[in-house]
C-alpha positions, 0 to 999 in steps of 0.5 A: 837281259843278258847276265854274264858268267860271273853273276851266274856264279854267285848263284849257288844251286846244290843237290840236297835230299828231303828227310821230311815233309809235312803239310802246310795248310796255313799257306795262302796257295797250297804248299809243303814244308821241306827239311832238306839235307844238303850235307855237311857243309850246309846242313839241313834248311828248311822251305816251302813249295807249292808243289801239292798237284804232283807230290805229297808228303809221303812220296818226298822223303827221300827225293833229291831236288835242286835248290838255291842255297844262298838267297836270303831266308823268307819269311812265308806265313809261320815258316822261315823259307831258307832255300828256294827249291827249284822246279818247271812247269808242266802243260797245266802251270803246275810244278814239277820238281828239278832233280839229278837223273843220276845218283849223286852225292848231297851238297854237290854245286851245279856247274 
């Protein structure tokens, strides 16, 4: 399927910073819960990510991620997800996360 430069655009991906993570053992695959602060146009959103091979939740606080912003929320088990971190996998199928190899501002827009 080809997508044109205008639908691209109305994905919205920003920069955001993880301020809290907790475990989320209620998840049916094994998870973490993010509170992610993309700045002051957004604000603080809450998600949820199977992330658990590489990452705990001491070592993400902290982390800048890449995330959608502009999916609607979903629901995933007691958690409202509001935004859809984004991540690749490794040689094994697990994730590993998307972030800035630069220091960037939070809340910036990928182009």
């Amino acid at each position: 399927m080809t997508l044109s430069f205008d639908d691209f655009l109305k994905v919205d991906i920003r920069v955001g910073q993880i301020v809290r993570a907790e475990p989320f053992p209620e998840a049916r695959k094994p998870a973490i819960k993010l509170w992610i602060d993309f700045g002051p146009e957004l604000g603080e959103k809450k998600s949820s990510a199977q992330i658990t091979k590489h990452y705990d939740v001491d070592s993400l606080p902290g982390r800048k991620v890449l995330a959608v912003v502009n999916f609607p929320p979903r629901q995933i088990g007691p958690v409202m997800s509001e935004v859809l971190v984004l991540g690749v996998p490794d040689a094994d199928d697990e994730v590993v996360l998307l972030a800035p190899d630069k220091d960037v501002p939070i809340g910036g827009r990928m182009y």
